[in-house]
N, C-alpha and C positions, 0 to 999 in steps of 0.2 A: 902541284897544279892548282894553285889556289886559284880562285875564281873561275873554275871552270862550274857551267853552270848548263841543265839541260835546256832542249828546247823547248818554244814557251808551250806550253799545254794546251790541248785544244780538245774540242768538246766531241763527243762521240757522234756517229752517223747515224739515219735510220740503217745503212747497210754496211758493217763493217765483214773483213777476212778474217779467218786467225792470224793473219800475220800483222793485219792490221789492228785490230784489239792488244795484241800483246807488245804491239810497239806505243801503244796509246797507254797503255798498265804498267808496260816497264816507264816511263817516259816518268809516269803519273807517280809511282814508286818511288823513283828517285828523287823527284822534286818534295816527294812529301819526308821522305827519310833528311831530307837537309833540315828538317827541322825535328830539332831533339827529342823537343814535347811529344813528337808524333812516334819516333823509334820505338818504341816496346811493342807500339800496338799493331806494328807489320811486320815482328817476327813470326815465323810460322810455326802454330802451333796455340798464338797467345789468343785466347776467348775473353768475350764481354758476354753479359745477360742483354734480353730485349732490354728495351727501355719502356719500364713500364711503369704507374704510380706506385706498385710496391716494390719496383726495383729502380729507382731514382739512379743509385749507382751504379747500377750494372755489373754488381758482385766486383767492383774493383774495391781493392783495397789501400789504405793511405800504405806506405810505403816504410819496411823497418828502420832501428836503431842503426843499423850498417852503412855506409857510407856515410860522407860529407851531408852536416845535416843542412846545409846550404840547397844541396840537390836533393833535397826530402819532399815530396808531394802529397799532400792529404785525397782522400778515396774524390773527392767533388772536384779536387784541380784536376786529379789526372781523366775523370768524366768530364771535364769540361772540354781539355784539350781533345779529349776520343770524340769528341760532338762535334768540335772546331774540325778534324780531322774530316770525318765522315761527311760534313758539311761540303766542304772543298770536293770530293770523290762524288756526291752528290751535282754539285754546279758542274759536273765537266762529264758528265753521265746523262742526261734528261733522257732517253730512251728509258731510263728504270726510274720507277715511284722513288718519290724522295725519303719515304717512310720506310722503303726496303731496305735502303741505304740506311738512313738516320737513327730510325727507329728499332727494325725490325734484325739489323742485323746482329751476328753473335761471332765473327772472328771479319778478317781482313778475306783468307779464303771462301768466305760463306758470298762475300758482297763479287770476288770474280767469277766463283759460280754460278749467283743470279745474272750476270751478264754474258756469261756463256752460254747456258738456257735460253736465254733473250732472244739468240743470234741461232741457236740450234747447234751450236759444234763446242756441248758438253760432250766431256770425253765419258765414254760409257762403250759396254761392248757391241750394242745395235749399230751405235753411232760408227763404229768401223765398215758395216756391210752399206756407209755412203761413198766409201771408195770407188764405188760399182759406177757413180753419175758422175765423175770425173773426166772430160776428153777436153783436148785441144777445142777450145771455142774459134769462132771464124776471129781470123786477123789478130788470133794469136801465135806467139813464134813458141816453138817447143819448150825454149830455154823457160817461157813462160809457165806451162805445164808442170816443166819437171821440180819446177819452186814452189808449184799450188802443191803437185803430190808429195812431194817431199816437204811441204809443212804440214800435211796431213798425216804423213806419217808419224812425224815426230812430236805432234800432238794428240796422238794415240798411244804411242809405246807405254808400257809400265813403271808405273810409278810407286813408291811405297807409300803406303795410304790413298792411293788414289782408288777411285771407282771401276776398274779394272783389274779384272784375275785372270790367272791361265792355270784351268783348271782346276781351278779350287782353291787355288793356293796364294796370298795375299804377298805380291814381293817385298823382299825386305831389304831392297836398294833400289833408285831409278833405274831403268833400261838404257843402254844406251845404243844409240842406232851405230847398229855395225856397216862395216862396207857391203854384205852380200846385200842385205838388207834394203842401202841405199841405191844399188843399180838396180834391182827390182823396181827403182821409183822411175828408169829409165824406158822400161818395156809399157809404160802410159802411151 
């Protein structure tokens, strides 16, 4: 499928959905993963430091004797490109300070939780008893309903590593939404 290519990216709203965020993230994702320079730094899991005068680099390191030294990056290239990066994620964001993004942030995951916060539907365990203010709005059709609750759902379930437990106990695989689960989303 060469040249297939997503669409073109567009800038955030004062009022997004979750479903609409995450198709603005996924969208924004892919178009930044097309670009090589930018791949390390949207694995999950991979951290930068602030960017600060004594952290210029952002604890990034130039890059071993391993591979092709052709694709070798020194600790400033691959901080340049994490700027260039965050730069772009910034221009298509203005709802969040550019410093949060640019500056301030320390992984890929840090910058979609400041925007999740933003918008208020950070996953957390409070944030689940907002299922309660969920009902069919006027001149909406159900089918509409049951896609707001059932992305509510599925943007609450457990995650490993995520900010949600049950019971005490930190899962050590995503959740995945079962079927009883999902007709539950149907009695909205």
């Amino acid at each position: 499928m060469a040249g297939t290519r997503a669409p073109k990216q567009w800038p955030l709203s004062k009022e997004e959905t979750i479903t609409s965020f995450e198709a603005w993230r996924q969208n924004l994702q892919y178009t930044l993963f097309l670009d090589q320079n930018f791949e390390a730094f949207l694995v999950d899991g991979f951290t930068w430091l602030k960017k600060t005068n004594a952290n210029p680099l952002r604890g990034i390191a130039d890059d071993g004797e391993g591979g092709a030294e052709a694709n070798r990056r020194t600790a400033a290239q691959k901080c340049t490109h994490l700027n260039l990066m965050l730069g772009q994620i910034a221009n298509y964001c203005p709802i969040i300070s550019r410093n949060t993004i640019i500056k301030n942030s320390t992984s890929i995951d840090y910058i979609w939780q400041s925007i999740r916060l933003h918008y208020g539907f950070q996953s957390t365990d409070g944030h689940f008893l907002d299922l309660n203010s969920i009902f069919l709005e006027p001149n909406e059709r159900p089918e509409g309903l049951f896609q707001r609750l059932a992305s509510f759902i599925e943007d609450n379930l457990l995650r490993a590593g995520g900010n949600i437990h049950h019971h005490g106990e930190v899962p050590e695989a995503d959740e995945e939404l079962s079927p009883s689960l999902e007709n539950l989303c149907l009695l909205g």
